[in-house]
N, C-alpha and C positions, 0 to 999 in steps of 0.2 A: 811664811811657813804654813804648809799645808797638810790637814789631818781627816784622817779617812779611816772611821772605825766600820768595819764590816761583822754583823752580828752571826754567829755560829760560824766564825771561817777562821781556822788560826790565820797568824800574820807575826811578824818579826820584825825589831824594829832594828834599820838599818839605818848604820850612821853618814852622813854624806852632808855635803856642804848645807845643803837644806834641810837637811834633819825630818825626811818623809818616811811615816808609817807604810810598809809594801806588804801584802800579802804573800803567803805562800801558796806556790802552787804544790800540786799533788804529787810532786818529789822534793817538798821542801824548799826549793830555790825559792831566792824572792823572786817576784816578778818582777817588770823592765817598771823604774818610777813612775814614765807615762800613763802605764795600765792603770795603778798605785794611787796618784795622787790622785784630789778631788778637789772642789770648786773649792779657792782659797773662802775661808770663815763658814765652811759645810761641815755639819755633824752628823752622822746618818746611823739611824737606830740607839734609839736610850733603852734599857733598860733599871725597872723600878727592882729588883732581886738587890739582897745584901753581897752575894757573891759576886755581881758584876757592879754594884758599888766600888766596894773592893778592887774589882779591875781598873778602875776607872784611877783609883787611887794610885792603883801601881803605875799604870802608864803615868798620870802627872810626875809621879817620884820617878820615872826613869827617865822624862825627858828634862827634867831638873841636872839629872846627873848624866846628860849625855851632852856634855860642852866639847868643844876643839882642846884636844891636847893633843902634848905632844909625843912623835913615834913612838917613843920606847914603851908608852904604854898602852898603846893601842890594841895588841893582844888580850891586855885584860878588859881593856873595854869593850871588846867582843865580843868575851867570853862571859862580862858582865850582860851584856844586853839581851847575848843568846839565853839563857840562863831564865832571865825576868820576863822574856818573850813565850817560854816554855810555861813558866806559871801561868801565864796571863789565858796559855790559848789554854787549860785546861782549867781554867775558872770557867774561861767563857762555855767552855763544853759540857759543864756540868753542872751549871746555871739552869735556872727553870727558866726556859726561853718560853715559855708560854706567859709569863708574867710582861714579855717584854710588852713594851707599846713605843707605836712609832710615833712621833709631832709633827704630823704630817699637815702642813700648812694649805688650806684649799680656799679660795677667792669665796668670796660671799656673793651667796644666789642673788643677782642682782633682775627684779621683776619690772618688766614693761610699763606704762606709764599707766597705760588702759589696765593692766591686771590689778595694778594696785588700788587704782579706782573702783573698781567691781570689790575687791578686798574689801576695800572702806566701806562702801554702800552697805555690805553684809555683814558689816559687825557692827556697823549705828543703826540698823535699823533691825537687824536679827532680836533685840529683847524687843522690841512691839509686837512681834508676830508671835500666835498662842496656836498650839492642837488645841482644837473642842471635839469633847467624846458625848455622843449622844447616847444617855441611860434609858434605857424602857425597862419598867417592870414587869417581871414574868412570876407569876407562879406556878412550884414547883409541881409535878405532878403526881410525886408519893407524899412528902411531907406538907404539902398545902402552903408551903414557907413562900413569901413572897422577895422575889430577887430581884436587884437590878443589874441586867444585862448589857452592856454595849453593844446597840446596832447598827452605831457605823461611827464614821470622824472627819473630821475635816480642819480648815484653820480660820484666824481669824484675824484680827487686830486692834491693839487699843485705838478707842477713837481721840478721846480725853482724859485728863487727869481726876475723871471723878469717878473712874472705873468702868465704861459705857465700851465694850466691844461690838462693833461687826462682824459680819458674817453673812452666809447665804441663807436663805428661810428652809431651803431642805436639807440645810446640815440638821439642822434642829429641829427638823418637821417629826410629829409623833411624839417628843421624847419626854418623860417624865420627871429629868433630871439632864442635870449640862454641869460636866465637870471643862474648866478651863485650866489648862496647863502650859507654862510660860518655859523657855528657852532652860530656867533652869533646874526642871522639873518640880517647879513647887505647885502646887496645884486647889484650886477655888472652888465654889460652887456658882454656879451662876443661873441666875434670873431672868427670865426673860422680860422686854421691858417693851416690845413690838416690833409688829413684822408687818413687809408689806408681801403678799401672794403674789403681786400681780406684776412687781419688778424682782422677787430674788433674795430681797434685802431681810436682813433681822440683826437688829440690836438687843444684847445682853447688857445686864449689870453683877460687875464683882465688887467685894468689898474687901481690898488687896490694899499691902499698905505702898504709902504714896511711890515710895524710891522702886518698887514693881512696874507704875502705872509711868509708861513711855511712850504719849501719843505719836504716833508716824505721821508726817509732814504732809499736810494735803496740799496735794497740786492741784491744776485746771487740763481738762481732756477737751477743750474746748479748738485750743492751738496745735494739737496732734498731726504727724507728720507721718504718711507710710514711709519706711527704711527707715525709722528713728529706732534706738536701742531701749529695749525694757527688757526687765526682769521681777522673775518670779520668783515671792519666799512662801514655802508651804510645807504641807506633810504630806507630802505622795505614799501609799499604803503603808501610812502611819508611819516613814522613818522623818524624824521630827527637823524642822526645819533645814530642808532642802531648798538648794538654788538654782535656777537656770533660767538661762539665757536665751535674748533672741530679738528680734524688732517687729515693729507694728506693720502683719501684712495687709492688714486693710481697715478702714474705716466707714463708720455709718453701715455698719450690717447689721441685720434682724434675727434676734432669735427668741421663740416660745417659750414663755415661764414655766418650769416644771410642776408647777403647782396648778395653775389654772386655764396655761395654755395663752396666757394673753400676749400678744409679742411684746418686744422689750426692744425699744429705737436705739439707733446710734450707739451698736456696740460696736468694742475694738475684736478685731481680729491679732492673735500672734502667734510666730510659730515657736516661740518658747514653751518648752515640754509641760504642759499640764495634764495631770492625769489625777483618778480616784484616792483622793486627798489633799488635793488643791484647792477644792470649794473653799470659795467665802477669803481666801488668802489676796495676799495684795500684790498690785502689778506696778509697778514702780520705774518712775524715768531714770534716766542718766546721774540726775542731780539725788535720787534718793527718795522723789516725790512721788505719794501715791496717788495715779491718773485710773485706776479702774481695781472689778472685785474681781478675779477668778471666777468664772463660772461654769461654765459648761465647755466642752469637746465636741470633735465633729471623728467620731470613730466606729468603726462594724466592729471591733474588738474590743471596745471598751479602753484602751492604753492610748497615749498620746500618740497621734498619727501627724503633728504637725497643723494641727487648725486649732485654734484656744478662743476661745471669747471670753470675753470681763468687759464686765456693766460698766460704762466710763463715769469718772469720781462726781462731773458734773448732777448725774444724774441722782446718785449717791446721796450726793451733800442734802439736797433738796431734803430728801427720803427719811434718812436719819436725825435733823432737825425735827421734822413731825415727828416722831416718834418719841426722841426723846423729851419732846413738848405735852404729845398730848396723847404718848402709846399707838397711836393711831394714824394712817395717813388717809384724809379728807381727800379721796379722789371723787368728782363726777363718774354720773353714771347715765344710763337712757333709764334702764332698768327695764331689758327684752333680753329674750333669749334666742339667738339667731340660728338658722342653719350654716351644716357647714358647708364652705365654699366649695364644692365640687357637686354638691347638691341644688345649687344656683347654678352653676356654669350647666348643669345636663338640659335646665328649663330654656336655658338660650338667651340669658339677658345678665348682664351684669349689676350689680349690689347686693346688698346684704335683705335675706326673707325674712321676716321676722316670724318666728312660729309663738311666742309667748308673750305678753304685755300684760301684766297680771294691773290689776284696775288702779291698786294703791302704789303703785310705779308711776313714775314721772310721763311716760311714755302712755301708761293706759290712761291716767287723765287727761292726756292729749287726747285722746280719742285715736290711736293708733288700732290697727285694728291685727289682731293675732292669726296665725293660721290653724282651720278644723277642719271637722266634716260634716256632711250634711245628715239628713236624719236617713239616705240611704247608703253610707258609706263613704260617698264621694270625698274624696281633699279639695279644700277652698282655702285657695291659697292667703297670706294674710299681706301685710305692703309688704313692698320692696324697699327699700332705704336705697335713694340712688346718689344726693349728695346732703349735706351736713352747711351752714351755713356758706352756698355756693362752693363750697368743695364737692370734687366728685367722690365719691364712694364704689369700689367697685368690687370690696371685699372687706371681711373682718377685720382687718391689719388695717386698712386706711379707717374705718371708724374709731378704732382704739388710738389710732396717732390723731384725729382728729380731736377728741376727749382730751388727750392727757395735754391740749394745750388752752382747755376750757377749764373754768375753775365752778366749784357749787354755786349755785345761785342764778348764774348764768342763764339766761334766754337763748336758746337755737332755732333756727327754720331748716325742718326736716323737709326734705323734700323727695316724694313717695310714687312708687307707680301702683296704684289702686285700679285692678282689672287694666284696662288701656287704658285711664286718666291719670297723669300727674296731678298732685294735690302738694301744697306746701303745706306745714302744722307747725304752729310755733311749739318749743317743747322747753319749760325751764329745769334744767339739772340738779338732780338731789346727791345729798353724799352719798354713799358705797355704804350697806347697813355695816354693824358692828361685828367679827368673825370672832370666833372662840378656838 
């Protein structure tokens, strides 16, 4: 037995060996059973109304009483059914068919293997990732009131469970206050606890309670692979914790610290979207692991063009241990101040000129000697730095890679072109004075 209620459409119920509900058509006949019937155990269109309650009610009570009897009464059973058919279709007609609702059964979104993975990564690791807003104070200039303005933001991440975030050194460069604000908008003040200029790096402290503090997983950038998958969690102009996707297009690239110009080895390249609000956010493997920081772009427009760099965690890790030890990071220094390379290349000789070697510098008590002039004007040129113990030298960028794999204390042989004479000078390394 098969039943097929059709909602705003009279219909009549006609009696026949199977006992199928047929509709009418537009002169009343039923239509042929075939048109009629519907998939045996289908019910089509419910409605929640008291009035087609009610209908529902009649139809059960009329297919109660529409059994096989016999001829002699089959007129009245006709004229019974016609009768409860007539009610029925002007119930349904005057029924608030807006109330209806259909149980319309639809398969569950079933997501790829890989989406759900990206899924996961961005919601176990979405509470470590924080907006930082960098406050400077302005005063006003009718009321003399002193304000604190937001001039700019970026992101960042717990390191530890002792409240110790990351980030980039020019998220936070200038600022006179750093509020940190967590996935669910609750929000800190944060301290700054050190920075290095010369790699990018700054570490803050909040004092957030523990079930807040969700360190993110550090990985190693050592093993990096171009075509491997990363992603980015960040605040791209400030809409808060955004994601995107992409893989490693290259490795071991150079790029200049915004702060002091010094280069920065062995970063990662990706074309996952980073743009102005990324700073300082984390780049993260397949597994969820952070292998690098967000740092800079490669764009004429300022928006993501598809070129990302992040300082690899490698180097990081190092970074942030100092810091959090001792505020400070003890890098080696010559302690000169060089020309820059394109001011070398016009003289026609390759390394670095030193124009300054100030006396209480590791370098001037070498006896290094600076570049001046003479008492009629002339420029005298000062050495040349052409290699570093037997390393060549043959620009800025190879002396700074040369350093950052020397520690304080350290003894080097400079080796100099002095007018035409090479000169070697042994030189021992001092730490990096203290910045403020």
């Amino acid at each position: 037995m098969a039943y097929s209620l059709i909602s705003s459409s009279t219909f009549l119920l006609s009696r026949s060996p199977n006992t199928t509900l047929a509709p009418l058509n537009k002169h009343n006949f039923p239509l042929r059973p075939s048109r009629a019937r519907a998939t045996a155990g289908t019910i089509i269109c419910c409605s929640n109304s008291p009035t087609t309650a009610a209908a529902r009610s009649i139809v059960s009570k009329l297919l109660l009483f529409t059994k096989p009897s016999s001829s002699a009464s089959s007129a009245f059973e006709s004229l019974f059914v016609f009768c409860g058919s007539v009610v029925l279709s002007f119930t349904l007609l005057f029924s608030n068919v807006d109330s209806a609702s259909a149980f319309v059964v639809t398969p569950q979104r079933k997501l790829q293997t890989d989406e759900l993975a990206t899924v996961r990564l961005f919601q176990e690791n979405t509470p470590s990732v924080v907006n930082i807003t960098n406050l400077a104070a302005r005063q006003d200039a009718f009321t003399l009131d002193v304000l604190e303005v937001p001039q700019g933001s970026g992101s960042g991440f717990v390191w530890d469970s002792k409240g110790h975030v990351v980030t980039n050194y020019h998220v936070i460069r200038g600022a006179s206050d750093i509020r940190v604000t967590f996935a669910d908008q609750s929000a800190y003040d944060a301290k700054i606890v050190g920075f290095d200029q010369d790699k990018d790096v700054a570490v803050l402290r909040i004092d957030a309670p523990k079930d807040k503090l969700r360190p993110i997983p550090i990985g190693v950038s050592a093993d990096l692979l171009v075509g491997q998958k990363v992603y980015a969690i960040g605040n791209p102009f400030g809409l808060d914790h955004t994601l995107t996707t992409g893989v490693i297009s290259g490795l071991r690239r150079e790029i200049s610290s915004a702060a002091t110009g010094r280069p920065i080895q062995d970063v990662i390249q990706t074309d996952a979207a980073i743009n102005p609000g990324n700073s300082g956010g984390p780049l993260l493997d397949s597994s969820g692991s952070l292998i690098g920081i967000n740092t800079a772009i490669y764009s004429p427009s300022g928006a993501s063009s598809g070129v990302g760099f992040s300082i690899p965690v490698d180097t990081v890790n190092g970074i942030v241990d100092q810091l959090v030890k001792f505020g400070k990071v003890t890098r080696p220094i010559l302690g000169i101040k060089f020309a820059p390379d394109q001011s070398v290349e016009q003289l026609g000789v390759s390394g670095v000129l030193v124009l300054d070697a100030p006396p209480n510098g590791p370098a001037g008590k070498a006896g290094l000697l600076s570049t001046k002039r003479d008492a009629y004007g002339r420029l005298i040129l000062g050495d040349i730095i052409t290699s570093v113990n037997g390393k060549k030298v043959s620009n800025g960028s190879d002396l700074y890679r040369i350093l950052d794999q020397c520690k304080v204390g350290d003894e080097v042989i400079v080796e100099v072109l002095r007018g035409d004479q090479k000169e070697k000078i042994p030189v021992k390394l001092e730490p990096k004075p203290d910045e403020t």
